[in-house]
N, C-alpha and C positions, 0 to 999 in steps of 0.2 A: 240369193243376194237380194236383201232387202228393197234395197232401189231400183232393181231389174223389175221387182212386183209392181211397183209404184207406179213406173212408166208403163209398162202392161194397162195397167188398171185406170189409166189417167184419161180423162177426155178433153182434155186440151192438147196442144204442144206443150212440151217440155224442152222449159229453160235449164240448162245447168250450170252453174259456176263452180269450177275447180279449178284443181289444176292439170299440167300436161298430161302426168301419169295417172292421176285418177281418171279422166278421160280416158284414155286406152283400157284401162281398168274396168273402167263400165262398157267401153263399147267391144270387151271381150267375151265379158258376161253375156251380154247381149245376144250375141251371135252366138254362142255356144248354147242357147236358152231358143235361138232361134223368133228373138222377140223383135217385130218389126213396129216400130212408131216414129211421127216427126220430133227429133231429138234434136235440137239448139247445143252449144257449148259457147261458155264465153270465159274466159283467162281475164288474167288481171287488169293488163293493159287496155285487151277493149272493153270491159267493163269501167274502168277510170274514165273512160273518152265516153261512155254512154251517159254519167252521171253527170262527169264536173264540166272537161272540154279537152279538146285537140288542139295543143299547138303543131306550129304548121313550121317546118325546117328552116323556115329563115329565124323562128325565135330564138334559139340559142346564140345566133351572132349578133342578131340586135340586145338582147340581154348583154352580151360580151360589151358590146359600143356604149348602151346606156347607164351599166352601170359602174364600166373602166374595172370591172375584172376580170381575171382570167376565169375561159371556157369550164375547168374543172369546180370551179366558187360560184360561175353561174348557174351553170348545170342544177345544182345543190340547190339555189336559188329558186329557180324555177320549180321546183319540187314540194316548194313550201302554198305555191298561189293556189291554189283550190279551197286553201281554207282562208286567203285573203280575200277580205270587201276592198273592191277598188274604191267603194264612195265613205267609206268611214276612216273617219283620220286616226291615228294610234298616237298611243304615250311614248312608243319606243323609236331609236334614230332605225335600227333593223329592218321592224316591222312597216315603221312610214316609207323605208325603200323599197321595201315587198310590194305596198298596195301602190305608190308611182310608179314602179314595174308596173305593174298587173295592169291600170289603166294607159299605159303607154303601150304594150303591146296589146289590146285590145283595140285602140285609137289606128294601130299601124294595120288591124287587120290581121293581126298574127295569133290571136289568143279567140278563138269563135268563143261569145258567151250564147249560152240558151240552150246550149248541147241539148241537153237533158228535158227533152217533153216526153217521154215515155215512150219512146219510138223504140219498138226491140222488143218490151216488155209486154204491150198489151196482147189480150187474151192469152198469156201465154202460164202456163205454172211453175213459179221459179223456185227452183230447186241450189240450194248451198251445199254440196256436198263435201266431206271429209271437213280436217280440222284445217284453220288458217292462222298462220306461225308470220305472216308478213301484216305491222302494222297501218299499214295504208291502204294496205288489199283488206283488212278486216273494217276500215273506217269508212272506207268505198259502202262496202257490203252493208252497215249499219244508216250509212245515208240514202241508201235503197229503199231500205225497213221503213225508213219514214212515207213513204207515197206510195209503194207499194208490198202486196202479201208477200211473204220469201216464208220458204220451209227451210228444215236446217237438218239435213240427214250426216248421220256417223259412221264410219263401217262399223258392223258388226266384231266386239274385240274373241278373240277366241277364248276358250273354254278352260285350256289348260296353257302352262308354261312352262320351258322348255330352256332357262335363260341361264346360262353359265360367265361367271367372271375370273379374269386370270392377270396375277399381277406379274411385270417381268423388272427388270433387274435396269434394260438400255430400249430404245426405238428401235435399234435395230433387231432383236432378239423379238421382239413384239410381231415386227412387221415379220418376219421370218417365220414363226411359228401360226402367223395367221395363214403366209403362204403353203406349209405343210399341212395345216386342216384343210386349205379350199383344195388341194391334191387329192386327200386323201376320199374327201365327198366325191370328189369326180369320180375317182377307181369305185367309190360307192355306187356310181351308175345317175349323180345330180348333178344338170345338165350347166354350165358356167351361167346361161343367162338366168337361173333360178336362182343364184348367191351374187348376193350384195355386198359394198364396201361404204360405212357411212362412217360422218365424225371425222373427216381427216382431214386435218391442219396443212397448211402451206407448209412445215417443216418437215412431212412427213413425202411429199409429194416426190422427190426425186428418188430417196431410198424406195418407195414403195413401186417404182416404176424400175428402177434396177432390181428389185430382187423379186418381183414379177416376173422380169425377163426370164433371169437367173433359172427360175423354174416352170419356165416355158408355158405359163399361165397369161391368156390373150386378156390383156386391162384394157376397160375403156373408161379414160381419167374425165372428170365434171367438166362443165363447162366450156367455152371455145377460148381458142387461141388469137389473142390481135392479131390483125391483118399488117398491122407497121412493123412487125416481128420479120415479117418474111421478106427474103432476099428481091423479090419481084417489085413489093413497093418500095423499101431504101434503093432499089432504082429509081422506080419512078421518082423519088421523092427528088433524088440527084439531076434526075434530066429536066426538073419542073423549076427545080432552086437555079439550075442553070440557063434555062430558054432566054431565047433574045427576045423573044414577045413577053410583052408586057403587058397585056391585057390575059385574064384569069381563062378566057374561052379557049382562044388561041394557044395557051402555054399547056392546060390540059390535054387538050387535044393531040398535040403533039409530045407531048408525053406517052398518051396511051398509045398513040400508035407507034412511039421509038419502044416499048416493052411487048409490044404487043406479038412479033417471033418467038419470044423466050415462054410465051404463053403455051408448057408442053406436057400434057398429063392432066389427070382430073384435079388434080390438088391444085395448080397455079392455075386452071380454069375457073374454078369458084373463087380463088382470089381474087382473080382480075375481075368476076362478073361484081364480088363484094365491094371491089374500089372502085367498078365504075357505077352503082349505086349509091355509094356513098358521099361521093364526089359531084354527081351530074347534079343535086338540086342546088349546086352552091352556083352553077353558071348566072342563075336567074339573078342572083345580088352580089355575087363578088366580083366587081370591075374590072381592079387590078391585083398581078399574081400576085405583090407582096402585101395585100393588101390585111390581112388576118392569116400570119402561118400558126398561129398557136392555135386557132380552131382549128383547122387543118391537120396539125398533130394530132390535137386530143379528137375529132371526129376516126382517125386511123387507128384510134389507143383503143377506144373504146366498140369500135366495130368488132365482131369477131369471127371465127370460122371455126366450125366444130370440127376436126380432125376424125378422119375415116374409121370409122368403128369395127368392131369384130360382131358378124350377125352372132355368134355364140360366143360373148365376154362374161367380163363381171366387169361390171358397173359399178363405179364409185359416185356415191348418189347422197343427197341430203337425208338424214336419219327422216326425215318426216315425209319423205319423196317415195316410200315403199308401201303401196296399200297389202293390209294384212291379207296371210295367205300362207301361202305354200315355199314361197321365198326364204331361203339360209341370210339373214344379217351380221354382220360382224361391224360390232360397231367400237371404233380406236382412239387412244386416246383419252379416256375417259380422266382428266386431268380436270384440276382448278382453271377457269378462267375457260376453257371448252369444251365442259359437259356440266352446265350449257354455257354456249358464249355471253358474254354480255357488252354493253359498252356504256362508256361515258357520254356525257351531255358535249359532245365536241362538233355538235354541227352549227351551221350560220347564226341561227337561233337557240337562246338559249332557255333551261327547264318553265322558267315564270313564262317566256315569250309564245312557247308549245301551248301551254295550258292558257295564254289568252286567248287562243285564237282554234283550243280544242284538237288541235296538232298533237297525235302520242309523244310523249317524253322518252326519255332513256327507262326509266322507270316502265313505262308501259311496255318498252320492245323487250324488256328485262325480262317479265313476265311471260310474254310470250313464247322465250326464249325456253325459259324453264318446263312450260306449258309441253313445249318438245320433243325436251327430254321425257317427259313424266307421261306421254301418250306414247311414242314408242315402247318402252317399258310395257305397258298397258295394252297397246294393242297388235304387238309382235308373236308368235307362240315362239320362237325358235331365234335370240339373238346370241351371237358370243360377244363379250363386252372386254375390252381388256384396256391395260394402261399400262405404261411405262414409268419409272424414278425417273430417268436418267435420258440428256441426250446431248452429249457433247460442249462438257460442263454445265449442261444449265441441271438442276434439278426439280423435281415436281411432284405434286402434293396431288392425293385422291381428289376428287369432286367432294366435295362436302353434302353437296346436294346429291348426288349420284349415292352416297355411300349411306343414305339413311334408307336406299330399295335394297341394299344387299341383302339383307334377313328377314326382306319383305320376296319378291318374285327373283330373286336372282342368283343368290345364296343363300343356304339353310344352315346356320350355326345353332347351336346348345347353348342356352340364355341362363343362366342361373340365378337363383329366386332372391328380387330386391333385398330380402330382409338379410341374406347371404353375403349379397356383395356388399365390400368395404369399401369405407367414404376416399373417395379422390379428388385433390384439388383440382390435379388437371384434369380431369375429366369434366368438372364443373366449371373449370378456364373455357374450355374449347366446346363444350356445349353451347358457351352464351358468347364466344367468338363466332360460332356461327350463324347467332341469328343474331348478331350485330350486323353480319357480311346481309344475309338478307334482309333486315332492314336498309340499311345503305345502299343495296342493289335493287331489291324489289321492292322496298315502300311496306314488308310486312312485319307487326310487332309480335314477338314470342313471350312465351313467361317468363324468359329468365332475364328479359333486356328489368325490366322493374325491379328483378329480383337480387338477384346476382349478378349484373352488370356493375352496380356502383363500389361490388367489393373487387372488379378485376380491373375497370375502366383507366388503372391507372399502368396498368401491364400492356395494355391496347394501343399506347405512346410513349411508347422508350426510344430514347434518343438514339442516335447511332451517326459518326461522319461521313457510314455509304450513300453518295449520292445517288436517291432512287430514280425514278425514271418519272420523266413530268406527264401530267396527264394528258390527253388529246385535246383537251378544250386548249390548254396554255400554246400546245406545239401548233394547234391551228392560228393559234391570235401571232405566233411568233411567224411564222411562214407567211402568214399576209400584210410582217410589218417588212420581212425581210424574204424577199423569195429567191435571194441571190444568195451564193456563196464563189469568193475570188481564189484564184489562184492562189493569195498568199494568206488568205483565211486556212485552206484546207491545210497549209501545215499544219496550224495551228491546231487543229483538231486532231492531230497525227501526233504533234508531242504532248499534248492533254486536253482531252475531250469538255470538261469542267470548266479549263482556261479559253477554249474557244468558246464557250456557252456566254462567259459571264463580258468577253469584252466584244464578242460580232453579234452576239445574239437581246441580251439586254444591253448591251451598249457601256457596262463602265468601265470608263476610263480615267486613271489615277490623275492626280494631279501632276501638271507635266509642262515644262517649256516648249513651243512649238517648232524652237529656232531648227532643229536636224529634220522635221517632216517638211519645211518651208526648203530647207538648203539643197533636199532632193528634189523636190518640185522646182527648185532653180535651175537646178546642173540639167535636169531630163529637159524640160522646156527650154534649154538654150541649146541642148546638142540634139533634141529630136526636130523644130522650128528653123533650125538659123544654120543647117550645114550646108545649105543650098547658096548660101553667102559666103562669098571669099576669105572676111575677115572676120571676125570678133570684135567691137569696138567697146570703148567704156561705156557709151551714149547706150550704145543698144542694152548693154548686160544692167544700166544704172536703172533705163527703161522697164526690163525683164522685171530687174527686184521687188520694183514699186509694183510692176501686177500683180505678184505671187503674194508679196506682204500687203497689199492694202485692206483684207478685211479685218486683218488682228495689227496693225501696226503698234499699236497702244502698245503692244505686251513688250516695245526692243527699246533697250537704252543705246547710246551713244558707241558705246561699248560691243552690243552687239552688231550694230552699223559697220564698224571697224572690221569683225570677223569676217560678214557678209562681203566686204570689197575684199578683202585678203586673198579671196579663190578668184577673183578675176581674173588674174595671169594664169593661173591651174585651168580654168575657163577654157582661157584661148588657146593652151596648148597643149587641151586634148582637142580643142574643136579642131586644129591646124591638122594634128596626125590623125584623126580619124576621117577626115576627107582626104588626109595622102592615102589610106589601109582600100577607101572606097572606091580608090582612082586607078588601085594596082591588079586587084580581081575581076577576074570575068564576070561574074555574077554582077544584077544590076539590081537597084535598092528597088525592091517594090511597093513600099511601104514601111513609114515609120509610126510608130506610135497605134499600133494597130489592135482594135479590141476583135478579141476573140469571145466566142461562146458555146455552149451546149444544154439543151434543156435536157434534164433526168426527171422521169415517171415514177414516183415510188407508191405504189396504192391509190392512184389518184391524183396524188399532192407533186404539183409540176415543181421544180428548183433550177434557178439558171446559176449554172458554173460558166465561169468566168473568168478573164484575164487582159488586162492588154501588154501586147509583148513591144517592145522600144523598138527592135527593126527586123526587120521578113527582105532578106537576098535571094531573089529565083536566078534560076537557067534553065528555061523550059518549067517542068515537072518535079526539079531539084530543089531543094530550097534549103536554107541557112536562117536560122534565130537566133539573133542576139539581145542579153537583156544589160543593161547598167545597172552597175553598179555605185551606191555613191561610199558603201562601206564596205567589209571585207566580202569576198567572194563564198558563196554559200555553196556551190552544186557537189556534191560527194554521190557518186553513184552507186555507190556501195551501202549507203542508207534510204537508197529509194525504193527496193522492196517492202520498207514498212511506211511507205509514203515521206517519208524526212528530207532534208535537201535538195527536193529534186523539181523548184519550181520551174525551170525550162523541161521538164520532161511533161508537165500540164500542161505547159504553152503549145509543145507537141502533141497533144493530145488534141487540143485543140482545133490548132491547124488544121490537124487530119479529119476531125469531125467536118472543116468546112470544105479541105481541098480532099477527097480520099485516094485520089491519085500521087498523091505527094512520095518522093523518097527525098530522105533529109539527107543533105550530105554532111551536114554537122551542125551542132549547136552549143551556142556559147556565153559567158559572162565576161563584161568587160566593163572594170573597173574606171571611172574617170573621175573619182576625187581621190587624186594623189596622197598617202599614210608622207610621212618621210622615208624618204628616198636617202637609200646608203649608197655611199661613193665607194666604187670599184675602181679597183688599179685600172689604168691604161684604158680606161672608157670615158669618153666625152657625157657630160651631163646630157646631152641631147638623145645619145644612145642609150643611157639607159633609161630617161623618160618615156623613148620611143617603145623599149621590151616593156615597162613596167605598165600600156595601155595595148600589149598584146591581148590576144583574143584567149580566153581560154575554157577550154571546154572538149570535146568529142570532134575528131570526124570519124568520118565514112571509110570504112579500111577497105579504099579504092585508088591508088594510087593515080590514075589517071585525072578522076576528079580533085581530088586534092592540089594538083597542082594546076588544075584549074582554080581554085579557092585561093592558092595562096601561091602565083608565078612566083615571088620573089624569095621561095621558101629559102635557099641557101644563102644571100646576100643582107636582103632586110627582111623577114618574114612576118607576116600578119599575124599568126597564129602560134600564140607559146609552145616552144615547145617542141615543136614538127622539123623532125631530120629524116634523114632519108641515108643509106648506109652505099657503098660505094656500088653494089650491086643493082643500086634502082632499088631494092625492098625498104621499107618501112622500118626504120630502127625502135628496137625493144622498146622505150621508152615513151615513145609517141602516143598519144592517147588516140584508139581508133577502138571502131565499134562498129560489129557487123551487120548488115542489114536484119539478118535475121534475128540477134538477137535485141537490137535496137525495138521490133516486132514485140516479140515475147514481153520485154517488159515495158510498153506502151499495153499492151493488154491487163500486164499486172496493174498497172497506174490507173486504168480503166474499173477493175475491177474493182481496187482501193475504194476509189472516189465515189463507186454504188453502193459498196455497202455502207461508206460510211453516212453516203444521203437517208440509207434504210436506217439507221441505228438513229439518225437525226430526227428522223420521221417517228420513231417511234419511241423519242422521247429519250434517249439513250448520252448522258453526258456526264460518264462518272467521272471521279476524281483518278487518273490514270495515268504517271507521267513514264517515260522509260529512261533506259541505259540501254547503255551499249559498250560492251567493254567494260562496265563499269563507270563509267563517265554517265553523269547526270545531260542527257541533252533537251530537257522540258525543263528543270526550275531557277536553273543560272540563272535566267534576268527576268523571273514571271515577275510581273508587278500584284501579281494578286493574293501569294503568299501570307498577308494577314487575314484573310478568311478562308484559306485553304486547310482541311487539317488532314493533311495526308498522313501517311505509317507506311514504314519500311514495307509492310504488305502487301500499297497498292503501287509499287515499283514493277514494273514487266522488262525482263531485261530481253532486249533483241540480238537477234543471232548476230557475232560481226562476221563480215567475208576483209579474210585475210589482202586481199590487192585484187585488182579487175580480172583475174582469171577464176580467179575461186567463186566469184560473183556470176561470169558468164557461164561457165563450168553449170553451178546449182543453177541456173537459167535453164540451159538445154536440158538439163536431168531434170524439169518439172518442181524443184523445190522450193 
């Protein structure tokens, strides 16, 4: 080994910069060489701290406070200062926030400048070994070069190649076939830690881990797992969010030590020692406990814990993470868009802003990306390379880049002689399709872009009504103009992904009278504010209007005036009977008008889901949700499997995220702006305004509770609906729902709500409305129909369940 000579032969100390595994790499050689010298290593991170500087753990949250963003956009932030002059002013709003950062924490003491006098380096021979595929670890190493000598060693590539490719049909057939070759090497007598797994996509991560199992082949998967994943800390996290101390020291403290029993086995031992490292530097600036919980999250998101290995696995490892050798590769996936990755210009700063300040671009990591693929290749003897079409409707197309080494080291085909082959357009299509894709990606020009591009350029942009998926630049501008989504947003993403895009996301809204969003903001704010008061008077409700209407008054005529008092008798007499409903249950109001939340992680990019629900009834641990309504009743439980009508089954979702002790004993809609009211024989007007502001919705099929909910069930009942048959059971009819499956599908609703944060995240907002039954239940009343151009095509019609048994039925059977 080339570099084993070096060291040998060198008379100074010897610097190395690599990375982890070239390191062991060399210090194997070494030892098997029996070569002893003073040997230095220095990785990426303490190289960047030897050059530029070390912030010091309270930056990230003073970054959080000075710049009023969240910990995951600082982060990002911070990332950017090494190539910012604190004393030179910039053209751009970005970069002038970069360099008052940079001198704001420098000022606090948080940012050390001057790192970099040479300290590490002198007398010493600095040695760069293997290739470097991270932009910033290669800009470090170049700002080195400048003041000091750096040598730049390569492993030696091998001799011959050994490189087989194989196309398969699904992922799964892929991933399956990889696992019968690393079998069959084994029965060969090649030991598992000698075969490698590289190239493998998030999508592949779970199949490849089930059908590892399957064939009793020990994986050890990249990477660590969050520490906020594990049951130990959504303890802590619970006993931290709930402590009566209100100082950060104190609530920790007692935290760690209410978990600190359950602390049992090595695996919640390095958790616990991870979160109490994680957590102890924040004592020194965090006063109070609530004082920053989003660092807090995202410090727990981003810590991680590598999960117990197999001393003889296969390792699933970054293709450039295996120095050449004696190692089996099997590298997967080899697909468009990840052989090699690339990405868009979607961070805080954009391409001109990188290149004022000498920061790599998207273009430059693009390259390097490539650079990746194109050295494995090069210096592997022995990889098997494979890709999949197909994975659970999506389908996928070769690497373009990948597929120009096939007939070079990796497949051997019979080329027949130019003057032979006959002219093809496509082939001159998709030649200068490709090196359009790498200009665009990598900044490089071919022959055919001058040549033959202006006779295809116009086949390059063909129109089409699938709405594609937005780039990462736009979804990031969009997430830090909006970083919420509400309870009653997410339907709207559930009956058409498109139709939520164009009115939560950019915001338009058709032209519209405001009088019905005003008339609800009247009815809520009078019966959630004023049920605490005996009466209802005119004075108060005349009060009510003018706050609700005073910043758009302009828009009401006289006429709408008129409308507006017309519900004030309706007013009073739901406000009357729903303080009678409040006076006859056990349950006591613990909250009205109450916002609920939950933050979801997708890749980094935090989003707060959202709701406030009109009133929260406890008994103990019990609790009941009710929402108003000022129009027709919406909950259909039998369309909440595809996320559709089931905005109090969010609001329960909710709840649970803040109380997790909760059982709901029921949840429900109650209507109090009266449709017309039809007159029944032999019923007093009073009785049946009293049924028609019943409760309706679910309970708890617990008969005991229930009539805690609703004493006056047989006489005046609260709650529509609820009989009870002469035996004490629970008649057919009554709407009840069991705990357990009430469970199952708060899980389903959970699930809903992440992927569709992920699809959101990744830009994902087609044109998609459904049925059910056949019933259109997305474009009845879109308003946005004249720029939609949907086709019977993109209709997805959903399963219906015939009545609430057939619904709980496919619940407990997992469907």
């Amino acid at each position: 080994m080339r570099i084993v000579d070096t060291i040998k032969q060198s008379k100074q100390d010897v610097l190395i910069i690599t990375t982890p595994t070239y390191k062991r790499h060399i210090l194997q050689a070494m030892h098997d060489q029996g070569v002893i010298h003073p040997v230095a290593f220095m990785h990426k991170r303490d190289l960047f701290e030897k050059v530029f500087f070390k912030l010091k753990p309270r930056a990230l949250h003073e970054a959080c406070l000075y710049t009023k963003k969240r910990p995951a956009i600082a982060e990002r932030m911070l990332g950017f200062l090494h190539k910012i002059d604190s004393k030179e002013p910039y053209e751009t709003k970005r970069l002038e926030t970069l360099r008052r950062l940079k001198e704001h924490l420098e000022a606090q003491g948080l940012l050390s400048t001057d790192v970099f006098g040479g300290h590490g380096f002198k007398n010493k021979r600095i040695i760069v070994y293997g290739p470097i595929y991270d932009a910033v670890f290669s800009d470090t190493i170049q700002t080195l070069e400048g003041t000091h000598p750096v040598e730049r060693f390569m492993p030696e590539p091998p001799t011959t190649h050994d490189h087989i490719f194989t196309e398969y049909e699904t992922v799964d057939e892929e991933i399956e076939a990889t696992a019968k070759r690393i079998r069959d090497l084994r029965k060969q007598g090649v030991p598992y830690e000698r075969i490698k797994i590289a190239n493998v996509p998030s999508d592949y991560e779970v199949t490849l881990k089930n059908v590892f199992t399957r064939y009793a082949i020990p994986l050890n998967p990249s990477g660590g797992v969050p520490i906020i994943h594990y049951g130990i800390v959504k303890r802590f996290l619970e006993i931290f969010d709930a402590s009566s101390h209100q100082t950060f020291e104190k609530a920790l403290k007692e935290s760690l030590q209410s978990i600190k029993p359950q602390v049992q086995g090595s695996t919640s031992a390095r958790v616990f020692q991870k979160l109490l490292s994680a957590l102890n530097p924040l004592v020194r600036y965090m006063n109070h406990r609530d004082e920053h919980p989003e660092l807090i999250d995202h410090i727990l998101s981003t810590t991680t814990i590598t999960p117990p290995r197999y001393a003889n696995g296969v390792d699933v490892v970054s293709i450039d993470a295996v120095p050449p050798g004696e190692d089996t590769l099997f590298a997967l996936a080899m697909r468009e868009g990840n052989a090699p990755q690339f990405k868009d210009e979607d961070d805080y700063l954009d391409a001109r802003e990188k290149n004022r300040i000498a920061y790599p671009d998207a273009t430059a990591e693009n390259r390097l990306g490539k650079q990746r693929i194109d050295d494995a290749i090069r210096m592997h003897e022995r990889i098997h390379f494979s890709y999949a079409k197909t994975s659970v409707g999506e389908e996928y197309s070769l690497s373009n880049h990948f597929s120009t080494h096939l007939s070079k080291t990796v497949r051997k085909t019979e080329t027949a002689s130019l003057i032979d082959q006959p002219y093809s357009r496509l082939s001159d299509m998709l030649k200068t399709k490709y090196q359009k894709d790498a200009h665009d990606i990598y900044g490089e020009t071919g022959e055919y872009l001058n040549t033959l591009y202006p006779m295809f350029k116009e086949a390059f942009n063909t129109y089409s009504n699938v709405v594609s998926r937005l780039s990462s630049a736009t979804i990031s501008r969009l997430f830090e103009k909006k970083p919420s989504v509400s309870v009653t947003q997410i339907e709207d993403y559930f009956k058409c992904a498109f139709t939520f895009l164009l009115k939560h996301f950019l915001k338009i809204q058709p032209e519209d009278s405001p009088f019905h969003r005003h008339l609800g903001t009247f009815f809520h704010d009078a019966l959630e504010h004023h049920l605490d008061a005996e009466t209802l008077t005119d004075e108060t409700l005349e009060a009510l209007l003018e706050k609700t209407i005073k910043e758009e008054k302009g828009h009401y005529t006289a006429k709408d005036f008129f409308f507006f008092r017309e519900t004030f008798e309706d007013l009073k007499r739901a406000h009357r009977i729903i303080r009678a409903q409040e006076n006859k249950t056990s349950y006591t109001i613990e909250t009205r008008e109450k916002e609920l939340s939950r933050t979801f992680t997708v890749n980094g990019r935090e989003l707060l889901f959202k709701g406030k629900i009109d009133k929260i009834l406890t008994r103990g641990d019990n609790a009941i949700l009710i929402d108003y309504k000022t129009g027709k009743a919406t909950l259909n439980l039998r369309h909440a499997p595809h996320g559709l009508s089931s905005q109090l089954l969010y609001y329960l979702l909710l709840y649970r995220a803040n109380h997790p002790n909760a059982r709901f004993s029921g949840f429900f809609e109650q209507t109090i702006l009266p449709a017309s009211i039809k007159r029944e024989k032999n019923k007093r007007y009073e009785d049946v305004l009293e049924e028609y502001f019943r409760l309706r919705g679910y309970v708890i099929n617990d008969p005991d509770e229930i009539v805690r909910i609703d004493p006056d069930y047989d006489s005046s009942p609260i709650v529509s609906g609820l009989k009870f048959n002469k035996d004490g059971s629970l008649a057919k009819n009554t709407k009840t729902i069991d705990d357990e499956i009430l469970e199952i599908l708060l899980e389903r609703m959970e699930g809903l709500v992440s992927d569709a944060f992920k699809a959101m995240n990744e830009g994902k907002f087609p044109i998609n409305p459904k049925r059910i039954k056949g019933k259109d239940v997305s474009c009845e009343y879109c308003p946005f129909e004249d720029v939609c151009y949907k086709t019977r095509q993109d209709y997805e019609d959903l399963r219906h369940f015939k009545n609430d048994d057939a619904l709980f039925l496919a619940l407990r059977e997992g469907e």
